[in-house]
C-alpha positions as CSV (number, residue, x, y, z in Angstrom):
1,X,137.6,152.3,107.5
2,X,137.3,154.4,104.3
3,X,135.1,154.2,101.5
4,X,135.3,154.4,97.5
5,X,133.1,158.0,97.7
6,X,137.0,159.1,99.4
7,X,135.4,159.3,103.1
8,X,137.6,157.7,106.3
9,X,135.3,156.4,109.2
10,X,136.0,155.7,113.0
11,X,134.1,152.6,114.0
12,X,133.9,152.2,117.4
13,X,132.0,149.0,119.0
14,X,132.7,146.9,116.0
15,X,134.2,143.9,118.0
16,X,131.6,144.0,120.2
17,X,128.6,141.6,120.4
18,X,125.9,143.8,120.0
19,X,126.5,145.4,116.9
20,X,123.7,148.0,117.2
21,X,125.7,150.1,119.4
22,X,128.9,150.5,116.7
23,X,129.4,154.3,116.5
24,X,130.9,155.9,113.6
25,X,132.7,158.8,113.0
26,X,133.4,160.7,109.9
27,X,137.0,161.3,110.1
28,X,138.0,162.6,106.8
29,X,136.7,163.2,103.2
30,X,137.6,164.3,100.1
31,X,140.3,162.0,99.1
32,X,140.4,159.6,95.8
33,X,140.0,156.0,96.3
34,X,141.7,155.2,98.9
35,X,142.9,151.5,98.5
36,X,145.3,150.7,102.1
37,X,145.4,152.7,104.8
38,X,147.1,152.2,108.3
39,X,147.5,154.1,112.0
40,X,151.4,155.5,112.9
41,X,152.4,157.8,114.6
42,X,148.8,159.8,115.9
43,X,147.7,160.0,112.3
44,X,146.2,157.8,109.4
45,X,148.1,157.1,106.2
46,X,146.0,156.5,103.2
47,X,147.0,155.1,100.0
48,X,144.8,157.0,97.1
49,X,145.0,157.1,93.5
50,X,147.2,160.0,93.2
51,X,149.2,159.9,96.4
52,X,150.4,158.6,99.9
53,X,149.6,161.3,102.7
54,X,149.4,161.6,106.2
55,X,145.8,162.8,107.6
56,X,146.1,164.4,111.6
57,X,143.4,165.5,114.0
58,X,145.3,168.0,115.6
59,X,142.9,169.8,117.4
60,X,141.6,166.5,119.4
61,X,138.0,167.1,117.5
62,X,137.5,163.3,116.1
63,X,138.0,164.8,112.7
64,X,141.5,165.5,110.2
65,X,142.3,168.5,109.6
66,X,145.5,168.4,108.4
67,X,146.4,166.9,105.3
68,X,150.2,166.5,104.2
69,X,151.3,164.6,101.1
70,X,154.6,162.2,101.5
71,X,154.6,161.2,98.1
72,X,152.7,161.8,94.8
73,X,155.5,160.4,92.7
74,X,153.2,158.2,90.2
75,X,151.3,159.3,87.2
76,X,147.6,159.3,87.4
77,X,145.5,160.2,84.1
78,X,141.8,160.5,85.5
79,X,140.7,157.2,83.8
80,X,138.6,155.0,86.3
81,X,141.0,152.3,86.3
82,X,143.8,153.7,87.9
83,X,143.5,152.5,91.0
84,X,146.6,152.2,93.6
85,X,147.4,150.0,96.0
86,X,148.9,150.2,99.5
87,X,150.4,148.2,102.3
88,X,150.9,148.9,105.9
89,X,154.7,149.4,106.7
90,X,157.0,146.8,106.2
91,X,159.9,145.8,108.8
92,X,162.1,148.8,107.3
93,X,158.6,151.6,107.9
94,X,158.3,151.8,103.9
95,X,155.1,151.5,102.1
96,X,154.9,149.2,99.0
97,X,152.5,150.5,96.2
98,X,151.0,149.0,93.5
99,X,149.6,151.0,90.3
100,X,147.1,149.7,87.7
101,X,148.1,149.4,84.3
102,X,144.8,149.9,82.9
103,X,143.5,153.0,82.0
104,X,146.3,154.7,79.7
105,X,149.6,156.2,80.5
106,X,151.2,158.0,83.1
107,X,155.0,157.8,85.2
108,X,155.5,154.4,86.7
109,X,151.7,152.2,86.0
110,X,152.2,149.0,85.7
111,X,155.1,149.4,88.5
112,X,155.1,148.6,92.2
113,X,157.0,151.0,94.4
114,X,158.0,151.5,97.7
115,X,157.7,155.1,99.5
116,X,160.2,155.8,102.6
117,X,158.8,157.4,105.8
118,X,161.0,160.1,104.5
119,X,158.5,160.3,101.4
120,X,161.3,159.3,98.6
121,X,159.6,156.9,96.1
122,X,161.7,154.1,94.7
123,X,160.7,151.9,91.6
124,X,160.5,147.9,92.8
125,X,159.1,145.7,90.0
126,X,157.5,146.0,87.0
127,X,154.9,144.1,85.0
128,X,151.5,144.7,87.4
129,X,148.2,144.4,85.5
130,X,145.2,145.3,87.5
131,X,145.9,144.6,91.2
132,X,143.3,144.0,94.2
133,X,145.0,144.3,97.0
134,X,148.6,143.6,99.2
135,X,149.7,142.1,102.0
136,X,153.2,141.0,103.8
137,X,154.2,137.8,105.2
138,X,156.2,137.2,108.0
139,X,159.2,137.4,107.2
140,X,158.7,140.6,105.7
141,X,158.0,139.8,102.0
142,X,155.5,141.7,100.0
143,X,152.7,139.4,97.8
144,X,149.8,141.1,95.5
145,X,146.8,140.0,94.1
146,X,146.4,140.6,90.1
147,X,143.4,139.8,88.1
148,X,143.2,138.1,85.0
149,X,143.7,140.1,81.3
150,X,145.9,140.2,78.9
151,X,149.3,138.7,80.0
152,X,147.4,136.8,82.7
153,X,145.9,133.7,82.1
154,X,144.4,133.7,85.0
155,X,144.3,135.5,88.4
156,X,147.1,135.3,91.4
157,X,148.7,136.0,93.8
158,X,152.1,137.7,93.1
159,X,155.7,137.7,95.3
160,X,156.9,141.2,94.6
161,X,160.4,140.1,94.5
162,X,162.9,143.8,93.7
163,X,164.3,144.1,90.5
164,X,161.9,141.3,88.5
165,X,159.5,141.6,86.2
166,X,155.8,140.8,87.7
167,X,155.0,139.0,83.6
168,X,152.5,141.9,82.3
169,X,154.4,143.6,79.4
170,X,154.5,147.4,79.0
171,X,155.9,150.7,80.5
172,X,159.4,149.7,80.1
173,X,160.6,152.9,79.3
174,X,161.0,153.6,82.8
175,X,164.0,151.9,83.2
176,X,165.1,154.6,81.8
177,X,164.8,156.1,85.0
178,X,166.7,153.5,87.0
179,X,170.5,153.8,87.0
180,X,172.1,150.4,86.1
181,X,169.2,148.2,85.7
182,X,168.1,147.6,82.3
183,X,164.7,146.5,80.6
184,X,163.9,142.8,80.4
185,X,163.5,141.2,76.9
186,X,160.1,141.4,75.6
187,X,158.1,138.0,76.1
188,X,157.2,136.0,73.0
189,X,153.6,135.9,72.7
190,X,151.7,133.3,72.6
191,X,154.1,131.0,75.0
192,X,154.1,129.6,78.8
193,X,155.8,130.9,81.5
194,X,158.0,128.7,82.2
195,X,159.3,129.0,78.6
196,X,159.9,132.2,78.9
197,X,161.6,132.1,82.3
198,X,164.3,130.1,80.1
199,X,165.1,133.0,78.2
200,X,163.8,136.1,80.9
201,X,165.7,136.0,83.4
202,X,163.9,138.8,85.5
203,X,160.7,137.2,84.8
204,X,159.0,135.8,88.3
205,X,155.7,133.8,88.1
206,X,152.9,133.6,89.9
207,X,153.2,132.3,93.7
208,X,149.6,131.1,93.5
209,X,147.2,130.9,90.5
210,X,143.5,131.0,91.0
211,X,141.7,128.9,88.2
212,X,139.1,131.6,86.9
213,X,135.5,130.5,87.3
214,X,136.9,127.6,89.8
215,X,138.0,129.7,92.6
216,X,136.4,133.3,91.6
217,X,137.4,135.3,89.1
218,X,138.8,138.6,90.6
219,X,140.9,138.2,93.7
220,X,141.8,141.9,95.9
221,X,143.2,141.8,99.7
222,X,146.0,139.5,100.9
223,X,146.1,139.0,104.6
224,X,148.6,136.8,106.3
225,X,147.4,135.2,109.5
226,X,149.9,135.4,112.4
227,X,147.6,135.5,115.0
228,X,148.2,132.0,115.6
229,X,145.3,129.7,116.4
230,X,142.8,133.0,116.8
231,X,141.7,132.1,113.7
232,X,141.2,128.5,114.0
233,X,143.6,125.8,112.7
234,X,145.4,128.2,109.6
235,X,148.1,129.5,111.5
236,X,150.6,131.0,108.8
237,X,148.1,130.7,106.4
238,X,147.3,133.1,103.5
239,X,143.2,134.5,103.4
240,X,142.5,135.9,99.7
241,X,139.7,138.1,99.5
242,X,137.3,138.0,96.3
243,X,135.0,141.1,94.7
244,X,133.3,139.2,92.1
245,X,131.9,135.8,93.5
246,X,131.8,137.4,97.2
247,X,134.4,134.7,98.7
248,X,137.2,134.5,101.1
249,X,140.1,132.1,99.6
250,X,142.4,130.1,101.8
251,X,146.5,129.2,100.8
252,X,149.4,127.6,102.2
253,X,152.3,129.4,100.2
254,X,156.2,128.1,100.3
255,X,159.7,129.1,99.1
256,X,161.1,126.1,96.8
257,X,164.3,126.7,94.6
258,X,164.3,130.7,95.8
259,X,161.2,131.0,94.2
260,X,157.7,131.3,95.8
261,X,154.6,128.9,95.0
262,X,151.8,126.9,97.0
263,X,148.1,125.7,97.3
264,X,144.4,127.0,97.4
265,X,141.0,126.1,99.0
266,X,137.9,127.3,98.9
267,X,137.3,129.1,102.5
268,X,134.2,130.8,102.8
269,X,131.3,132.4,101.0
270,X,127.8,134.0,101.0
271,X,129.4,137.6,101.9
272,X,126.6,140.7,101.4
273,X,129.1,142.6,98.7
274,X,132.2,142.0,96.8
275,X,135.1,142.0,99.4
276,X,137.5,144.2,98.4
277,X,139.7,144.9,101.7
278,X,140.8,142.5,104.6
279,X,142.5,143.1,107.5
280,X,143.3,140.7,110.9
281,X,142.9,142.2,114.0
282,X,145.1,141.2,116.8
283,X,142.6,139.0,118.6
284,X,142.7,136.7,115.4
285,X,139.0,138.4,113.7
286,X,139.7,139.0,110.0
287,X,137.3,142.1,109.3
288,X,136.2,142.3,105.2
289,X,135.0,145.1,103.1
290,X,132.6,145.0,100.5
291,X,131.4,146.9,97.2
292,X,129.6,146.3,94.1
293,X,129.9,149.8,92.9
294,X,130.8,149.5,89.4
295,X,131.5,145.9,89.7
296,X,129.4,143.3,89.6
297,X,129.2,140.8,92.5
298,X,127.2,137.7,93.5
299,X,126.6,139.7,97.1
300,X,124.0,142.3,96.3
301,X,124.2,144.9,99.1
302,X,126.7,147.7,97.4
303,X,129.0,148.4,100.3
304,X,129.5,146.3,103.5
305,X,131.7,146.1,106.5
306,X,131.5,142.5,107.7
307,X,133.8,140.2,110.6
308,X,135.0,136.9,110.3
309,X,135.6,134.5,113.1
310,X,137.0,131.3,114.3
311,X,133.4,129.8,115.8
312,X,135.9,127.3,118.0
313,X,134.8,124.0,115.9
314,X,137.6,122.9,114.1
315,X,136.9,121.8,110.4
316,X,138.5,118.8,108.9
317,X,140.5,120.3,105.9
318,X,143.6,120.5,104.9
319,X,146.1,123.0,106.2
320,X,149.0,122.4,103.8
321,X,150.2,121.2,100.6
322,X,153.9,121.3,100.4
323,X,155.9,119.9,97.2
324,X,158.2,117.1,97.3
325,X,160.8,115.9,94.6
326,X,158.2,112.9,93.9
327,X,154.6,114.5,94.7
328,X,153.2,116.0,97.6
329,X,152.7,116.2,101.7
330,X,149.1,117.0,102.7
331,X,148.8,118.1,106.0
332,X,145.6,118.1,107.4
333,X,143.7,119.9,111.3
334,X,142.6,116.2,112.5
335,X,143.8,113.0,112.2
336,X,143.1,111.0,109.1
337,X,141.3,107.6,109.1
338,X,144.1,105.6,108.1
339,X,142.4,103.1,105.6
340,X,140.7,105.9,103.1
341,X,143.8,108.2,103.3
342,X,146.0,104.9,102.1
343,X,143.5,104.0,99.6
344,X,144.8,105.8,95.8
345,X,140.8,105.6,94.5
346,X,140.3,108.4,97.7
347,X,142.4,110.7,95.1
348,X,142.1,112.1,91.5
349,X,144.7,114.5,90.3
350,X,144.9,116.6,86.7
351,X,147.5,119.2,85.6
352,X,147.2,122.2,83.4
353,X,148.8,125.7,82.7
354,X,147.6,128.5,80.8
355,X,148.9,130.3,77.7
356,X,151.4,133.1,78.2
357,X,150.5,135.9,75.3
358,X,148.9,139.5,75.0
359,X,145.7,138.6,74.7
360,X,143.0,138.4,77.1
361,X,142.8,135.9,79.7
362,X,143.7,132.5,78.0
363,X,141.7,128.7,78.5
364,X,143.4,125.6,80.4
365,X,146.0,123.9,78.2
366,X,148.6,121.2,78.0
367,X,146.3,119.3,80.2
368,X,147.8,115.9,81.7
369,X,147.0,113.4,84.2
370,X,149.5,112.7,86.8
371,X,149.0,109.0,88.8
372,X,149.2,108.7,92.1
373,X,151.1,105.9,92.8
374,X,151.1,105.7,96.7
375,X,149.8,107.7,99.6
376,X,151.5,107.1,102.9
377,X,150.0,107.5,106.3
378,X,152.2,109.2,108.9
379,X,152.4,107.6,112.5
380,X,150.7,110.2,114.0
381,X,147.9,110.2,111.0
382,X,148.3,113.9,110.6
383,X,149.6,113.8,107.3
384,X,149.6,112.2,104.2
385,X,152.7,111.7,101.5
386,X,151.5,111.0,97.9
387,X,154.3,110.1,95.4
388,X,153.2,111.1,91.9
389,X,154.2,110.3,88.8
390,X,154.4,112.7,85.9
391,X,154.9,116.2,87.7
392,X,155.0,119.2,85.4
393,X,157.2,122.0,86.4
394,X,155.3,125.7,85.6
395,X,152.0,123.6,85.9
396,X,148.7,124.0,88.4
397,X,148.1,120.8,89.6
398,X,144.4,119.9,90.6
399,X,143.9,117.5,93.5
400,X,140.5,116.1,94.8
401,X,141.0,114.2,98.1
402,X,137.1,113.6,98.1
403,X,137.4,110.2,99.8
404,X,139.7,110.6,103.0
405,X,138.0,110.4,106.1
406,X,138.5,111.9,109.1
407,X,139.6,109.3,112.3
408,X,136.0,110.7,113.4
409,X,135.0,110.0,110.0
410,X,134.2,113.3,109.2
411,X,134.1,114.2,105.2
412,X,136.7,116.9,103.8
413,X,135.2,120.2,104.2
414,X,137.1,121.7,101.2
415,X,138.3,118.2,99.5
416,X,139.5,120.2,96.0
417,X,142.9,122.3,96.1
418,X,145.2,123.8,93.6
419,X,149.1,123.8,93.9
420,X,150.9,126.3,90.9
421,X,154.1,123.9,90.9
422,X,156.8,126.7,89.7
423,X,159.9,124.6,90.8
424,X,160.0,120.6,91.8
425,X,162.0,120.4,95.0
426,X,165.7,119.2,94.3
């Protein structure tokens, strides 16, 4: 684990069950920030503001003591928002990197990259904000979080899909430095997103949108789990970790017209500091890290190392929300009483989207009301079709399923979720 005072830490004993017997081991220090870090190879590779390097213990001591840079091609100015971002390797061995924008100038901020084992750094996407944290799905796709400001409404969670333009406008002079791809048109300001994907054709919207206040208000790691049912009843699912209201977020996320959207839940809360990493280990716990140093947080304690698991109780929630032409299929971990999941008054659904423009942040608008005009019971009560009437492409629909019952007549643990409806299914 590694810490924001630039130390790395060996903890051994940490999935045991007595915890007072963890030992740890200072294994490195003096690096900056490092935000994503991973094992190859005999040797650690941390992600810091300035750099990527490789950290060995060559001597077999427990501790690094060689230090070699494999890339340092991104501008970093000193200010204390100039975080970076890494992720573990993807299927090709490359490591994606996101740079804050925040924080004045310098070569490729606002960019994400991706560095080659071979240490060559090449420019992905532009338009990143302030991001929290990365993660890759399994089919080898790379999402981000990014937190609301100006040219964000709201938080997310980002696909970083190559050669788009993540939505945060600035440092487009470094197209410059690409050969054959030129700079997008700048967004009109104040708009909507999906008016602007009209005339932007590089711009990509959010996969998820997290309503601020409703489901936190500054999201960081993104860990896919593919640990199958280690973790309970969320196989596939995405876990969104959250520094200021000390949460864990749940989504289901899809692919619909070649473009990437999907719902969120609540998941869990009452963490000791504000989760910044998250990482699944292969026997399905999800360890979290904490700080409030700097940033405020509902969790007081000002740096934690704290480990999630499935208890073996399965909660009634619901797993999925996918999008169909007419509505929605909810999928949920137990069966559904049959009578309140048929019933429309067991569902209330509202619509929104947020303004598109430079300024900070932005309140809900276009609001709407969608009807739900039937809700259809599969045979094997698992699942639930709603057809809706009055779907709004580019909106985040709000649906509150407070009044299904379980078959065991059990309440919704999480009965609130919110799908970002980028495409309608054709």
């Amino acid at each position: 684990m590694s810490s924001r005072r630039g130390e790395i830490w060996i903890v051994e004993g940490a999935h045991d069950d007595d915890l007072s017997k963890v030992k740890w081991t200072r294994f490195a220090y003096g690096l900056e920030s490092s935000f994503g870090m991973h094992w190859k190879d005999g040797a650690v590779y941390v992600t810091t503001r300035t750099d990527l390097s490789r950290l060995e213990d060559r001597d077999g001591d427990g501790e690094a003591d060689r230090f070699e840079i494999i890339s340092q091609d991104w501008g970093f100015s000193g200010d204390y928002h100039q975080f970076a971002f890494g992720s573990v390797p993807d299927k090709h061995g490359d490591v994606w990197v996101t740079l804050c924008r925040l924080g004045g100038s310098g070569k490729w901020r606002s960019w994400a990259l991706k560095v080659k084992p071979d240490g060559i750094t090449i420019p992905v996407a532009s338009g990143v904000r302030s991001p929290g944290g990365m993660g890759i799905n399994s089919t080898g796709d790379v999402f981000y979080t990014d937190n609301q400001g100006t040219w964000n409404g709201t938080s997310s969670v980002k696909h970083i899909k190559p050669g788009s333009f993540l939505g945060h406008y600035g440092m487009f002079e470094y197209y410059d430095l690409i050969p054959g791809q030129d700079a997008p048109q700048k967004p009109n300001s104040p708009s909507r997103v999906v008016t602007e994907r009209e005339r932007i054709p590089e711009l990509y919207p959010s996969s998820i949108l997290l309503p601020h206040g409703k489901m936190g208000a500054s999201p960081t790691f993104v860990a896919f789990n593919t640990n199958g049912k280690k973790f309970g009843p969320f196989e596939g699912n995405l876990f969104i970790g959250e520094q200021s209201h000390s949460q864990v977020q749940r989504a289901y996320i899809e692919e619909v017209n070649e473009v990437y959207q999907g719902a969120a839940w609540h998941f869990l809360e009452g963490f000791e500091s504000g989760l910044v990493p998250g990482k699944f280990a292969e026997d399905g716990t999800l360890f979290v890290g904490g700080t409030n140093r700097g940033w405020g947080s509902r969790g007081t304690t000002g740096s934690t190392l704290e480990r999630i698991r499935w208890t073996g109780k399965t909660p009634f929630e619901m797993s999925k929300m996918k999008a169909l032409p007419k509505g929605f299929e909810l999928t949920f971990t137990e069966a559904v009483d049959p009578v309140s999941a048929s019933n429309l008054d067991s569902y209330k659904m509202e619509a929104w989207t947020y303004i598109y423009h430079e300024k900070y942040g932005s309140p809900e608008v276009d609001r709407v009301t969608p009807i739900i005009k039937k809700a259809q019971v599969s045979e094997d009560r698992m699942s639930v079709t709603l057809e809706v009437e009055g779907l709004v492409k580019g909106n985040l629909h709000q649906l509150d399923a407070s009044g299904i019952r379980s078959q065991a007549d059990k309440p919704l643990l999480h009965p609130v979720s919110f799908y970002t409806l980028n495409e309608i299914p054709k």
